[in-house]
N, CA, C and O of each residue as an XYZ file, in Angstrom:
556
protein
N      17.845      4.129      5.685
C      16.939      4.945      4.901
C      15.987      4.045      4.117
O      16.386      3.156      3.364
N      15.040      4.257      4.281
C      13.612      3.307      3.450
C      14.000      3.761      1.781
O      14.505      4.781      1.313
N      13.551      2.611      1.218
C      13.657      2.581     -0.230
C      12.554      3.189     -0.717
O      11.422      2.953     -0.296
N      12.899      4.220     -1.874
C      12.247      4.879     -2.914
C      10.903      4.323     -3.348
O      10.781      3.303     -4.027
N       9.706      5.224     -2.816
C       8.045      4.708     -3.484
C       7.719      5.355     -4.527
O       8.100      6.476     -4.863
N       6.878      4.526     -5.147
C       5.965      5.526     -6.397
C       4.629      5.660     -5.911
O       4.194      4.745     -5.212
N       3.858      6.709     -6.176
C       2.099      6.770     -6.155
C       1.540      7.470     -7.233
O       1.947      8.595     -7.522
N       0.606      6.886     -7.883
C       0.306      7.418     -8.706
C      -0.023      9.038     -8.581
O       0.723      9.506     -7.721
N      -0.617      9.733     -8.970
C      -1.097     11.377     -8.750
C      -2.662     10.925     -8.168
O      -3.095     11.189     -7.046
N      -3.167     10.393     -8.936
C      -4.782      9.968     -8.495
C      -4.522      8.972     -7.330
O      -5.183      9.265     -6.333
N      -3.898      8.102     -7.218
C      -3.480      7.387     -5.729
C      -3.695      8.604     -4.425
O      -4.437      8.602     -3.443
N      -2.687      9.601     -4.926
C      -1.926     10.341     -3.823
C      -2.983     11.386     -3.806
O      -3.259     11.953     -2.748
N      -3.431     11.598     -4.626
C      -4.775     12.842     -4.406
C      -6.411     12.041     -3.123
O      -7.261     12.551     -2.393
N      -5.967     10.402     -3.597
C      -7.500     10.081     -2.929
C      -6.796      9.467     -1.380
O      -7.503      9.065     -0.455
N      -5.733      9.491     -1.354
C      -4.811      9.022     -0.270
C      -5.465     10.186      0.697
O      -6.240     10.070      1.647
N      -4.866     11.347      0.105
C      -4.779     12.617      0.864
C      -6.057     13.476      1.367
O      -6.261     14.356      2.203
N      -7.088     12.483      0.059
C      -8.301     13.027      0.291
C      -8.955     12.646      1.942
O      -9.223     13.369      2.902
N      -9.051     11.077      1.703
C      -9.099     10.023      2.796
C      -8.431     10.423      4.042
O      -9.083     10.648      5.062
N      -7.221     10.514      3.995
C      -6.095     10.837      5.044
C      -6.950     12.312      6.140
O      -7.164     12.358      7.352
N      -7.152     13.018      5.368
C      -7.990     14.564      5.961
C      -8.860     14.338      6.405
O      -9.079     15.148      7.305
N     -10.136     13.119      6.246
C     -11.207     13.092      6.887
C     -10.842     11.989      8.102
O     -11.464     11.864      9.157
N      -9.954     11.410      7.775
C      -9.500     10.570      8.997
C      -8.768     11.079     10.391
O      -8.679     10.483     11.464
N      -8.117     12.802      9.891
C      -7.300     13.299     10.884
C      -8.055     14.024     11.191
O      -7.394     14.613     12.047
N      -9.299     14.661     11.185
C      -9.967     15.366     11.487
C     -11.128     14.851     12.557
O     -11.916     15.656     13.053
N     -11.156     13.629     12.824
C     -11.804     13.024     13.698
C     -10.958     11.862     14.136
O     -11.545     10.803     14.359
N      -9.889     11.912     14.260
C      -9.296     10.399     14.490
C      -9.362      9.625     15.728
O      -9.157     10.058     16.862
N      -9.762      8.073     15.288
C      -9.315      7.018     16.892
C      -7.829      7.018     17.501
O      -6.849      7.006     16.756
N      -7.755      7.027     18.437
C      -6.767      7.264     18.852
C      -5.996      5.837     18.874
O      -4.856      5.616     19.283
N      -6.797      5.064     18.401
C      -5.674      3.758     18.278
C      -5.384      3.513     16.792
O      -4.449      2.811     16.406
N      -6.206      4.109     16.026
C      -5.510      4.233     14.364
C      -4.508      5.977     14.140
O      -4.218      6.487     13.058
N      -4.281      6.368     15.121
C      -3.583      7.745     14.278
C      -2.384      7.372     14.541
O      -1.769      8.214     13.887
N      -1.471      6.621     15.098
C      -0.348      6.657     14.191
C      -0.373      5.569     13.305
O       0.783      5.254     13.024
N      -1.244      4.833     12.724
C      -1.114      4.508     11.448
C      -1.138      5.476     10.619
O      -0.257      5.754      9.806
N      -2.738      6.346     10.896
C      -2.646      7.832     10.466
C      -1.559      8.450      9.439
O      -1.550      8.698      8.233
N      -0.172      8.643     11.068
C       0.676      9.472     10.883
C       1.568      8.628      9.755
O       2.255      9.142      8.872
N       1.387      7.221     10.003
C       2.584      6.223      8.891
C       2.252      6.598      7.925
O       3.062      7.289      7.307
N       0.982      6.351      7.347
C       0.623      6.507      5.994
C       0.751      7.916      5.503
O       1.256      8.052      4.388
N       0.336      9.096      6.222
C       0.330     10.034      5.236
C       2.257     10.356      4.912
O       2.618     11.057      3.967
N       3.169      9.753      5.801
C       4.473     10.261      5.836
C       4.866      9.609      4.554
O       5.489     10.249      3.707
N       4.501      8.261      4.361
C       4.796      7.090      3.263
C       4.321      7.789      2.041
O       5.028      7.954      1.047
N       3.090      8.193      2.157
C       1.901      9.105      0.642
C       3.446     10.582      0.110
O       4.101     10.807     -0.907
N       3.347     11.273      1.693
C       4.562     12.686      1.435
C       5.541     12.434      0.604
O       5.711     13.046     -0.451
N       6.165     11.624      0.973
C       7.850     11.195      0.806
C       7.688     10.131     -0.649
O       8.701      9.946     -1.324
N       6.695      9.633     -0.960
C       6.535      8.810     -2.344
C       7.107      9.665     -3.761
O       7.164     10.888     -3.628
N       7.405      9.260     -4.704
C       7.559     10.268     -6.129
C       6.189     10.009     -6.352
O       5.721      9.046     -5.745
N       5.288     10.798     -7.248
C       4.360     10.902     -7.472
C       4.582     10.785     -9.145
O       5.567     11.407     -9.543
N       3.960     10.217     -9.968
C       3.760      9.793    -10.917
C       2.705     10.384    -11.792
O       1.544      9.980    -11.719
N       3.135     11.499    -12.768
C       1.300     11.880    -13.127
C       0.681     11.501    -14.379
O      -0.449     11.819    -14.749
N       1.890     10.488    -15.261
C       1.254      9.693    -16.272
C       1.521      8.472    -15.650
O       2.597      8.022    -15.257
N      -0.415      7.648    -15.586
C      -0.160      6.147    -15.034
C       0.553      5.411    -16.034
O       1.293      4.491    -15.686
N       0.394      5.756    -17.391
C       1.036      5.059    -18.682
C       2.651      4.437    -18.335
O       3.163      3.375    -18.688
N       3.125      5.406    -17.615
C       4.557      5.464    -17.549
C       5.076      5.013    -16.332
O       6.248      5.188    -16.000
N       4.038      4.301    -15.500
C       4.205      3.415    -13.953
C       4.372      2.300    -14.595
O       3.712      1.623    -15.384
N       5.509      2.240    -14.037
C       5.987      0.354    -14.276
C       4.813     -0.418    -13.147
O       4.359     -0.037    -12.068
N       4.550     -1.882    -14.112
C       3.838     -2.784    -13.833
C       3.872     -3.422    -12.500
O       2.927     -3.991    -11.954
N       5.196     -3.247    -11.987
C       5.437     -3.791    -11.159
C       5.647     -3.549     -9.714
O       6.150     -4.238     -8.826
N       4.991     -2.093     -9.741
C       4.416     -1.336     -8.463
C       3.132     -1.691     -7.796
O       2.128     -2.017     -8.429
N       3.190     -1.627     -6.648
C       1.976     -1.802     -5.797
C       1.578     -0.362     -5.853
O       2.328      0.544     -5.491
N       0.269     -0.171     -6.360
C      -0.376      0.817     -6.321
C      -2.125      0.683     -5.558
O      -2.589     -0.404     -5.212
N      -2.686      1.668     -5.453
C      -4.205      1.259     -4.787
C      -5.000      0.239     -5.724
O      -5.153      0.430     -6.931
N      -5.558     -1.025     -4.927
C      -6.822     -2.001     -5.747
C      -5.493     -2.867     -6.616
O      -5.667     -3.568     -7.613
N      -4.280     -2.623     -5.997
C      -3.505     -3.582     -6.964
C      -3.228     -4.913     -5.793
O      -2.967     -4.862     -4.591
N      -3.434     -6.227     -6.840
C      -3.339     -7.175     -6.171
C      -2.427     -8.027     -6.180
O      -2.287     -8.554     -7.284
N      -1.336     -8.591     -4.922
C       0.068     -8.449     -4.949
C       0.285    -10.205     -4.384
O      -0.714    -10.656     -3.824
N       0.915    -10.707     -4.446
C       1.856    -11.430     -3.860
C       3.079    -11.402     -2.668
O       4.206    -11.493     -3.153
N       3.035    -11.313     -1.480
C       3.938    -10.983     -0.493
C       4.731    -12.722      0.110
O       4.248    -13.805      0.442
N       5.812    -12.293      0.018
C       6.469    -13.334      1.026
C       7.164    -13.089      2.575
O       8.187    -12.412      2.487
N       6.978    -13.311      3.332
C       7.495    -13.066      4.730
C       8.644    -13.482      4.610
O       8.799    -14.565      4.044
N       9.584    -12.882      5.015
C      11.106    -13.011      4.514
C      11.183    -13.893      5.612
O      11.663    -15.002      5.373
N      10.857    -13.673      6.636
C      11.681    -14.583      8.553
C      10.883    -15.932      7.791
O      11.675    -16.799      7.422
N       9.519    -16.195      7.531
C       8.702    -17.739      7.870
C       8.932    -18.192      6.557
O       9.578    -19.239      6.583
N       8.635    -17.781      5.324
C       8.825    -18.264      4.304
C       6.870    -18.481      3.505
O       6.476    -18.921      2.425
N       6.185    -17.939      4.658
C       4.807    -18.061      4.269
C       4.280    -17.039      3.055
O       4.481    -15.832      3.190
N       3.738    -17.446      2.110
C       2.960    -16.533      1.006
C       1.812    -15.951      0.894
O       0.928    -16.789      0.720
N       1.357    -14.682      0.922
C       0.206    -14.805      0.912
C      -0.456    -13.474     -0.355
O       0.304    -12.558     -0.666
N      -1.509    -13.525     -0.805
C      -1.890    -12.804     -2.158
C      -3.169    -11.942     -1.345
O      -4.048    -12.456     -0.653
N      -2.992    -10.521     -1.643
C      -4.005     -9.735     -1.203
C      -3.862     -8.861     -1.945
O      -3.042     -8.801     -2.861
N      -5.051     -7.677     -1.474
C      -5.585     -6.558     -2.518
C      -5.354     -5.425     -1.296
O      -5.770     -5.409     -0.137
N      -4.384     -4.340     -2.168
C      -4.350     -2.822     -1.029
C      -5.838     -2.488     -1.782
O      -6.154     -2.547     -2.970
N      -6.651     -2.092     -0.511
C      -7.649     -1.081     -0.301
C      -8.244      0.021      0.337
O      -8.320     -0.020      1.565
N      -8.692      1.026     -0.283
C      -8.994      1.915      0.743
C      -9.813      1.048      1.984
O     -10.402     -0.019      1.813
N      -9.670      1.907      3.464
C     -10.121      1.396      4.044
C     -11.612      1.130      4.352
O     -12.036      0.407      5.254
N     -12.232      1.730      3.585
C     -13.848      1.282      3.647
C     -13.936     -0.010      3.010
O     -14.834     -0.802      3.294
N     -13.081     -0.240      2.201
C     -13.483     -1.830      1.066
C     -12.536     -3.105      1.497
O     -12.346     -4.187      0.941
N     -11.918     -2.428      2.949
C     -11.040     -4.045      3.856
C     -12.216     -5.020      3.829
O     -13.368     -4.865      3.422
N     -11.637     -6.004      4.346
C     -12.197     -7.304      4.371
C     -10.869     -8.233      4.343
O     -10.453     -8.612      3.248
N     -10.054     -8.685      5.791
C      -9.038     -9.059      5.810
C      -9.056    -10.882      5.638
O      -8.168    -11.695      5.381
N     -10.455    -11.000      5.908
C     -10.460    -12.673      5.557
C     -10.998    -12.885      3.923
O     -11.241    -13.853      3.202
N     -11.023    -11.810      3.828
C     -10.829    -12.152      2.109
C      -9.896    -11.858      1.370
O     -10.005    -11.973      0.149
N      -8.228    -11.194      2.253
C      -7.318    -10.668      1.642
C      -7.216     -9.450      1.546
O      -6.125     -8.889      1.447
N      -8.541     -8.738      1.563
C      -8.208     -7.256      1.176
C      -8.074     -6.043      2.559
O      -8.679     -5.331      3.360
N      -6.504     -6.603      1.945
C      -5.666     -5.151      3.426
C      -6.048     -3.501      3.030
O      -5.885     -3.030      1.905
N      -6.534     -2.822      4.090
C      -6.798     -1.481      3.987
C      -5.156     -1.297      4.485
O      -4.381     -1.839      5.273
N      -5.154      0.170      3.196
C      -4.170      1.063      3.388
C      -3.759      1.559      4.234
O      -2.623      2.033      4.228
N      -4.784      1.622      5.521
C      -4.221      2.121      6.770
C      -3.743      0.859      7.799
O      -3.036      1.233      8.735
N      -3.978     -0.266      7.750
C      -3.467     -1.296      8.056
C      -1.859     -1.334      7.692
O      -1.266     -1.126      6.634
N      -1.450     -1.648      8.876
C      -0.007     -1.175      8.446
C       1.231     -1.857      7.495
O       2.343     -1.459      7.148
N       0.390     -3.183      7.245
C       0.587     -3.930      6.075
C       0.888     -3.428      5.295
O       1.969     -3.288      4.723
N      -0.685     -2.849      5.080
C      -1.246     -2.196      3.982
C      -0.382     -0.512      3.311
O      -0.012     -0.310      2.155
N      -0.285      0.399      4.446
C       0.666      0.868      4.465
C       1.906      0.879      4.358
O       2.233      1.896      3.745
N       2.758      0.276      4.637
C       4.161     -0.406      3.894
C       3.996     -0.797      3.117
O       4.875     -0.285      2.424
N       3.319     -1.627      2.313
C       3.649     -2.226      1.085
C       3.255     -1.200      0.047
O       4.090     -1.193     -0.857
N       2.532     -0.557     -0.094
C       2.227      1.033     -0.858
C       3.600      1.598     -1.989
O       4.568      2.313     -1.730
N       3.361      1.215     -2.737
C       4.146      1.812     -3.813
C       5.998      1.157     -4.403
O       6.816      1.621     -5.198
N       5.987     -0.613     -3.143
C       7.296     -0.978     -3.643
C       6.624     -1.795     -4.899
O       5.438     -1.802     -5.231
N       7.920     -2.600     -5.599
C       8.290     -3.332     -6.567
C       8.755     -4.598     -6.513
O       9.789     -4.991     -5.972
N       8.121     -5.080     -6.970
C       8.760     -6.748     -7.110
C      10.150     -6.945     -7.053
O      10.913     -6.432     -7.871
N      10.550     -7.730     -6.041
C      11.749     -7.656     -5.585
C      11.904     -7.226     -4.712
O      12.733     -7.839     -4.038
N      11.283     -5.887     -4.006
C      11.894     -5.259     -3.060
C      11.313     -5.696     -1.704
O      10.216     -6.255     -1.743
N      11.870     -5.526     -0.578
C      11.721     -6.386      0.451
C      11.487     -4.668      1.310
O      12.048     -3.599      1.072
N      10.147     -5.121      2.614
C      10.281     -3.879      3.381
C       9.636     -4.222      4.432
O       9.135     -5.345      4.498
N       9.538     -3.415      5.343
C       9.204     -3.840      7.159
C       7.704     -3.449      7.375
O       7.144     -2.432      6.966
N       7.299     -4.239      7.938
C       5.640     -3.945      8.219
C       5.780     -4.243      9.950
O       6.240     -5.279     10.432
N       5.242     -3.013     10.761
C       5.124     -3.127     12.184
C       3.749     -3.736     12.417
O       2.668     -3.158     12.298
N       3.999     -5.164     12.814
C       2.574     -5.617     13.014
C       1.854     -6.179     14.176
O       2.628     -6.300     15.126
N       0.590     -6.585     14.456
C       0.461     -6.506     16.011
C       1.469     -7.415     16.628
O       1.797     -7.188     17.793
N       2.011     -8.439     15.971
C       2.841     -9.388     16.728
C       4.451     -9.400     17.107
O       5.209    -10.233     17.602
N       4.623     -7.604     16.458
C       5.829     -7.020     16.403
C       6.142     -7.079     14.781
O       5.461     -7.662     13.938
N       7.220     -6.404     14.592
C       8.079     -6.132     12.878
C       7.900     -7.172     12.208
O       7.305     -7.986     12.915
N       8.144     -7.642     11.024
C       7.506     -8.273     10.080
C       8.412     -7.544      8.798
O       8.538     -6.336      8.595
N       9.073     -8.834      7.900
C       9.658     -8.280      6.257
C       9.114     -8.669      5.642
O       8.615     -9.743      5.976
N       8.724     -8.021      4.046
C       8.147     -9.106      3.283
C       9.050     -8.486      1.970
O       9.615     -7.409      1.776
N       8.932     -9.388      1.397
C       8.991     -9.395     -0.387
C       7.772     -9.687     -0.761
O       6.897    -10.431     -0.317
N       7.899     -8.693     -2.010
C       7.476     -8.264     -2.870
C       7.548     -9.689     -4.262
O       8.258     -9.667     -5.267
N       6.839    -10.484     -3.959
C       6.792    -11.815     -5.356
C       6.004    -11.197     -6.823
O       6.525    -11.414     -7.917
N       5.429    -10.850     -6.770
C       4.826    -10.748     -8.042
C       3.420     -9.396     -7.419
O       3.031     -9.205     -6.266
N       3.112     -8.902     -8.333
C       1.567     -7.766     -8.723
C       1.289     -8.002     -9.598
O       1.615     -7.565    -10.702
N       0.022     -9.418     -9.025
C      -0.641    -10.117     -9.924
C      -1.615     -9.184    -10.868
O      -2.001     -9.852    -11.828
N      -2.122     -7.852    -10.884
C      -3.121     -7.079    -10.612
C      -2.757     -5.955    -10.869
O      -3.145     -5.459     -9.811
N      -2.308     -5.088    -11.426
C      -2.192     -3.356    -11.146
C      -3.009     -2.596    -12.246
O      -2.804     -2.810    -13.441
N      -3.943     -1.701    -11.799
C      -5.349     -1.021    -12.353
C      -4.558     -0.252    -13.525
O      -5.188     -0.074    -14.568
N      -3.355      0.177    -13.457
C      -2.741      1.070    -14.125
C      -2.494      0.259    -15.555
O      -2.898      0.634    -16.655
N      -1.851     -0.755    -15.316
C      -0.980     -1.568    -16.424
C      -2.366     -2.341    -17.116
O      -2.546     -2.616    -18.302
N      -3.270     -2.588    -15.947
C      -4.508     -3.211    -17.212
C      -5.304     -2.107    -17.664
O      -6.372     -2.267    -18.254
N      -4.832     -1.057    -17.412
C      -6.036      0.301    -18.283
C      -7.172      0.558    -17.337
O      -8.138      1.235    -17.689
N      -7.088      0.116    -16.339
C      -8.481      0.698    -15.549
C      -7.919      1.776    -14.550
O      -7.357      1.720    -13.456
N      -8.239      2.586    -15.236
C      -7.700      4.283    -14.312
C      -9.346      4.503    -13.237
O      -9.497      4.586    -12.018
N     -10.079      4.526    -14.092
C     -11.296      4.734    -12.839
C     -11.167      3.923    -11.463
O     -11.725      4.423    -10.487
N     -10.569      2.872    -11.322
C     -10.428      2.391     -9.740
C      -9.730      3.092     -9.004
O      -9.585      2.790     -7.820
């Protein structure tokens, strides 16, 4: 059983917003990311004071620290909606399935990302970044 997510309410409202215009015309080589993400958004607790989200959630525009559990490699990126990717600058879109798994764990917690080169674990090192904990609710 996958471990317990948080999303904020405004996360999960622009998730869902996004998610609808994407299923309504979808590529057929992104819909079951599609289908990952909106199941990950469903099944999340939803949070409707950001005040009261611990710091240490990956939430949207939050910028994280991941470790690959198998290689031992580190790497620091930003979840973004997918219009504002840009993967050689770090910033994984949410529908990237990265991007999608890592959505709402906690420092510490370790979880599976299906990636083109097959499955993939990472931990969760640090959220250098979260819009919530520095007061910026408009992102």
């Amino acid at each position: 059983m996958a471990k317990s997510i948080m999303v904020t309410v405004q996360d999960k409202q622009r998730l869902e917003d996004c998610l609808a215009v994407l299923q309504e015309f979808p590529d057929k080589l992104e819909l079951p990311h599609i289908q990952y993400l909106d199941q990950e958004v469903q099944r999340a607790k939803v949070v409707l004071d950001p005040l009261s989200l611990p710091a240490d959630v990956i939430t949207m525009r939050s910028r994280v620290k991941l470790v690959n559990v198998d290689t031992g490699a580190q790497m620091d990126c930003v979840l973004v909606y997918p219009a504002e990717r840009a993967p050689e600058e770090g910033r994984i879109s949410v529908l990237a399935p990265l991007g999608a798994a890592m959505l709402g764990y906690r420092v510490g917690d370790v979880f599976e990302a299906e990636l083109p080169k097959g499955p993939a674990k990472f931990r969760v090192e640090a959220v250098l970044y979260q819009p919530e904990s520095a007061g910026d609710y408009h992102l």
